[in-house]
N, C-alpha and C positions, 0 to 999 in steps of 0.2 A: 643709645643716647649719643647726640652729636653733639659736641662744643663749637662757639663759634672759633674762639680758638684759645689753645693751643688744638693740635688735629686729639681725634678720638682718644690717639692713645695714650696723649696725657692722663685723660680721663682714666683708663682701665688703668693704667700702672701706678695712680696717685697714691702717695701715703697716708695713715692714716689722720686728721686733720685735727685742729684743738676743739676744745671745748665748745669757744665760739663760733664753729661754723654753723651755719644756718642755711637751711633750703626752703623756698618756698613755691609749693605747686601752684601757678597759676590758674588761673580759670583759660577754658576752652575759647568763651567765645570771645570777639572783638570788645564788646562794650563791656559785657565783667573785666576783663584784664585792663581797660582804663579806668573804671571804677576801683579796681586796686591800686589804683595808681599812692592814694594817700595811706595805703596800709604801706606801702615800704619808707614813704618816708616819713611814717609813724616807728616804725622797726628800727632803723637807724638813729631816731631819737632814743628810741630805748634799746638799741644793745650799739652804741658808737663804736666800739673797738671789734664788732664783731664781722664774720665775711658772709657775708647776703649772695648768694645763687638764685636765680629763678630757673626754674624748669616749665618750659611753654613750649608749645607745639609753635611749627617751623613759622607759620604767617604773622605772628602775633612779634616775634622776638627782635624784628627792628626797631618796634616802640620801645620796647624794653632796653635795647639796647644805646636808647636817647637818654635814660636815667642815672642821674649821679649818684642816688642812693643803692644800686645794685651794683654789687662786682663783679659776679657772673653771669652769662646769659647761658642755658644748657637747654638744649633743642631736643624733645620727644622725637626718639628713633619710630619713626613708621613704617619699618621694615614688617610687622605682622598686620599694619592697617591702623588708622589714629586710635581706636579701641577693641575690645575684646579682652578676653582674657590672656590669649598668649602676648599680646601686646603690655598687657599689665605688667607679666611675667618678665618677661623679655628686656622691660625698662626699669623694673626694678633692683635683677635681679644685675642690671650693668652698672650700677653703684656697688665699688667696694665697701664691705662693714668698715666703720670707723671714721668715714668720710664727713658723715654730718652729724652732728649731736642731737640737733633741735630742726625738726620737717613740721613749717606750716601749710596745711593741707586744705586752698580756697574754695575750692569743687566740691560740692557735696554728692559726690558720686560716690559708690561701694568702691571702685575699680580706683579711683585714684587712692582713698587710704588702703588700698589692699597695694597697692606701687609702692606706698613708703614703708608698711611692711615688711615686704620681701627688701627692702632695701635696708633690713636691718638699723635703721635710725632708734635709738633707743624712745627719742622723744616726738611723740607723733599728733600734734594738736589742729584739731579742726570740730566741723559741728555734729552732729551724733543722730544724722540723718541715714535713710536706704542700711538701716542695721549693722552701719559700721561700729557701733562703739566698742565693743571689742576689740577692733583694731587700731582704736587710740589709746594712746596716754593722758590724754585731758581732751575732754569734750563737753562742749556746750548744745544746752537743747535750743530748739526752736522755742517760743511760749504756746503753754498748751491749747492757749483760745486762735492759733494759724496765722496770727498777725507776725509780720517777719518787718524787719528794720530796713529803710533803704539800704541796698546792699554796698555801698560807701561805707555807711555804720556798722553794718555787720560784717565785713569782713574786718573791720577796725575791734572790733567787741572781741576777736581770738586775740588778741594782743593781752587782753586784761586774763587769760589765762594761766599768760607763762608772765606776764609783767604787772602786777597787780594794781602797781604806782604810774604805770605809763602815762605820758601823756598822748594823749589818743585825738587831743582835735584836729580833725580833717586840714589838711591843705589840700586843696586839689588843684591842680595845675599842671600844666605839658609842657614844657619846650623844644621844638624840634630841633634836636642838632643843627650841626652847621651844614653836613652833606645836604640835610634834605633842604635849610632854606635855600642852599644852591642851586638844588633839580628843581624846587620853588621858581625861582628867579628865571632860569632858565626857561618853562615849561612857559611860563606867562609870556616873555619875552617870544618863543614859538609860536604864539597862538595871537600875539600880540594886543595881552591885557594888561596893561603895565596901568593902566588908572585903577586901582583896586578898589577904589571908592563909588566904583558903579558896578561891580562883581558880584553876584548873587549865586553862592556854594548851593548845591541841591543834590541831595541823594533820593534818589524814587527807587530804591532798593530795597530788602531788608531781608534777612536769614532764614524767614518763613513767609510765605504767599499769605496769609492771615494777618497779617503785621502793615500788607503793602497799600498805598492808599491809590488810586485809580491815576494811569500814567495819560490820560485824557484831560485830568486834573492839572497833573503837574506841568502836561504843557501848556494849560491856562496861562497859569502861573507865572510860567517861563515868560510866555507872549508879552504877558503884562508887564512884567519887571523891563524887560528891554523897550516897551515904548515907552515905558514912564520915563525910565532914568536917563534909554539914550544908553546903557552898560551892555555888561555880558552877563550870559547862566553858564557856569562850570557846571556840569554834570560829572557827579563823582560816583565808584565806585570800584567791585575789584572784576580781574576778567569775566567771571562770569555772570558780571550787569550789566555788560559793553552792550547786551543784543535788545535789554531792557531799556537802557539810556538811549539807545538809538531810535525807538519808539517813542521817547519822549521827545527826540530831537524834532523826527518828523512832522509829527502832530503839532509839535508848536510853530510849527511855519513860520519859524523868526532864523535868518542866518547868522545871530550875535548867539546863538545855543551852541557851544563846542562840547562831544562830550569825550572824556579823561579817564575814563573807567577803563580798569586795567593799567595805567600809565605810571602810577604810582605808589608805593608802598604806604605804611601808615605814617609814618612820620610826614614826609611828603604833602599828604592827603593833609595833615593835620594844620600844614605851613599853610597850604592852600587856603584852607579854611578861616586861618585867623588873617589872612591879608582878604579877605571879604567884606563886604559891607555888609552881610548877611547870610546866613544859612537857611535853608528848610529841606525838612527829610523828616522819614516814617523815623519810629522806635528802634536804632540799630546802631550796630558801634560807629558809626560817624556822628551821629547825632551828640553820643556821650565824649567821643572825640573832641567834637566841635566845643560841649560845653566848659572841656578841658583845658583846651589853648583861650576860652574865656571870648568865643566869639557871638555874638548876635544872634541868638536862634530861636525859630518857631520850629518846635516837634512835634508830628501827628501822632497819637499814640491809642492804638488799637486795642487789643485784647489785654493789655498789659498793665499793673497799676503802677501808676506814674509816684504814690509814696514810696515804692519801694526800687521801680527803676525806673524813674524817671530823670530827666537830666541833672544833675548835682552841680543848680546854678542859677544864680541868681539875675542873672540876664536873659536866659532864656525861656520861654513860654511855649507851654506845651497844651496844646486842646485838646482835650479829650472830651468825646461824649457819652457820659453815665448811661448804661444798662443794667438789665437787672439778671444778667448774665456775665460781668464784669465782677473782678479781673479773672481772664481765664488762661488756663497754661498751656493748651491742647496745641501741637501743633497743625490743625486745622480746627474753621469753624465748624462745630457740629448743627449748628439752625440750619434747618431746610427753610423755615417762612421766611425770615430776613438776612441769606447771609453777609456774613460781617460788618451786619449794621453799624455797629462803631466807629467805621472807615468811613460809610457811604453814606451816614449821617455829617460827616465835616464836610461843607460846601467851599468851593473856591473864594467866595466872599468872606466869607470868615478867616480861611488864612490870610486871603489878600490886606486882609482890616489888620490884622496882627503884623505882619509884612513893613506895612506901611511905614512902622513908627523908624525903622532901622533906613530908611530910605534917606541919604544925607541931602541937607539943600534941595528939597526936591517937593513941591508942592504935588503929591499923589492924586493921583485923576480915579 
């Protein structure tokens, strides 16, 4: 495990810590970890005096690190590979006993409650899924009829474990530090967007090829928004979309499409977002990003059901088209007769119609 800082060897030499200290394993991917974002500032309502650590793998930890409710950020050593078991090992067992009292465990993975095990935490609470309950100290089940809580709510529901009386209502909210609205300003100022009110944020990305909606589409999309408004398309995502977003870029045969993928970390990405007139992107952590900083978004959302991850917002609008193969977890689609119908059922007119309404001063053609 890495800290940001002090260096490592704070960490390995630290003494044993009070009562209060408190770990909480983050979730893996981009958009669980800002859907956690209202369990710590639920946490901090209920243990105020206490010292909050997060433990997140390396990409995730400068969101994290924009959070006034956490004190610490602690970085997953990748030295054995992000998982596995000697990886399990390896990270768990570089917490000295004594360090933390209370390990909230957000991942319903075997391998993260088997991390705060070996990390000797006397108190190990998370949900009692992949046959870990043994390995906790308080665990909560799923309900036995498969229905699961949008995951905003459930990760807030481990709180009423160890805090009976908590208060637990969601705030959900971002603010990008200061660094990032700087590389913000900066970035736009580069590219020369500085009218934000004609900027239309787009991620045509998403963490599985099943999730993705057709980059043909997107630069519809794209096309449209810059003759209507006369703005720009930001195309966001991380390096390994750059080659994806440049395929949008082309097909849209508009020169107001710059795309930013790779350019920015999440905080960054997140400024970007909320100085837009609009968003649209597939089911993927920018999209919960976006709904986070409380920007304007239409979300395509595929295989996925949008009660449980869908965006946590009341501004933004998400189409989905019902199957009777929905919601599914697979990371690929398994239909041969229609695949991903989900996706190739949402037409460009239908977002464009959803689109519309975020369009400022602007009579939509």
């Amino acid at each position: 495990m890495a800290l940001d800082t002090p260096a490592v060897a704070g960490l390995m030499m630290a003494k044993p810590t009070k009562e209060n200290a408190i770990l909480v394993r983050s979730p893996n991917w981009v958009g669980d970890a800002v859907m956690a974002l209202p369990f710590f500032d639920a946490l901090r309502r209920a243990a105020p005096d206490a010292t909050i650590s997060c433990l997140c793998p390396a990409g995730i930890a400068p969101l994290y690190r924009d959070v006034p409710t956490i004190d610490r950020v602690l970085i997953l050593d990748e030295l054995y590979g992000p998982r596995g078991r000697k990886s399990v090992l390896y990270n768990g067992r570089r917490m000295r006993p004594g360090m933390f009292r209370t390990a909230f465990i957000l991942p319903t993975s075997f391998g993260s409650a088997l991390m705060m095990w070996h990390a000797w935490i006397p108190e190990r609470i998370g949900y009692s899924s992949e046959g870990r309950r043994l390995l906790l100290s308080k665990a909560k089940p799923y309900k036995k009829d498969g229905k699961r809580p949008h995951r905003v709510e459930g990760y807030l529901e481990l709180l009423r474990l160890q805090y009976p009386d908590a208060d637990i209502n969601p705030v959900f909210y971002y603010t990008p530090g200061e660094n990032a609205q700087i590389r913000a300003t900066e970035t736009l100022e580069d590219y020369s967007l500085e009218d934000s009110k004609t900027i239309l944020a787009m991620a045509p990305a998403a963490a599985q090829a099943n999730k993705m909606w057709m980059q043909g589409r997107f630069a519809e999309i794209a096309r449209r928004w810059c003759e209507t408004t006369g703005g720009h398309v930001m195309l966001l995502g991380s390096p390994g979309d750059r080659q994806l977003c440049d395929q949008v870029l082309m097909l849209s045969k508009c020169d107001d499409v710059v795309n930013l993928a790779g350019e920015s970390d999440l905080p960054t990405a997140g400024e970007l977002v909320r100085r837009s007139a609009a968003f649209v992107g597939n089911d993927s952590g920018l999209a919960h990003l976006a709904a986070a900083v409380k920007a304007n978004a239409v979300v395509l959302s595929g295989p996925g059901d949008p009660e449980e991850v869908g965006p946590y917002s009341n501004v933004a609008i998400t189409i989905k088209h019902p199957l009777f193969c929905a919601p599914c977890y697979k990371n690929e689609c398994w239909r041969t007769d229609k695949p991903i119908e989900c996706l190739t059922e949402i037409d460009t007119d239908q977002v464009w119609t959803a689109l519309q309404r975020f369009i400022p001063d602007t009579e939509a053609s």
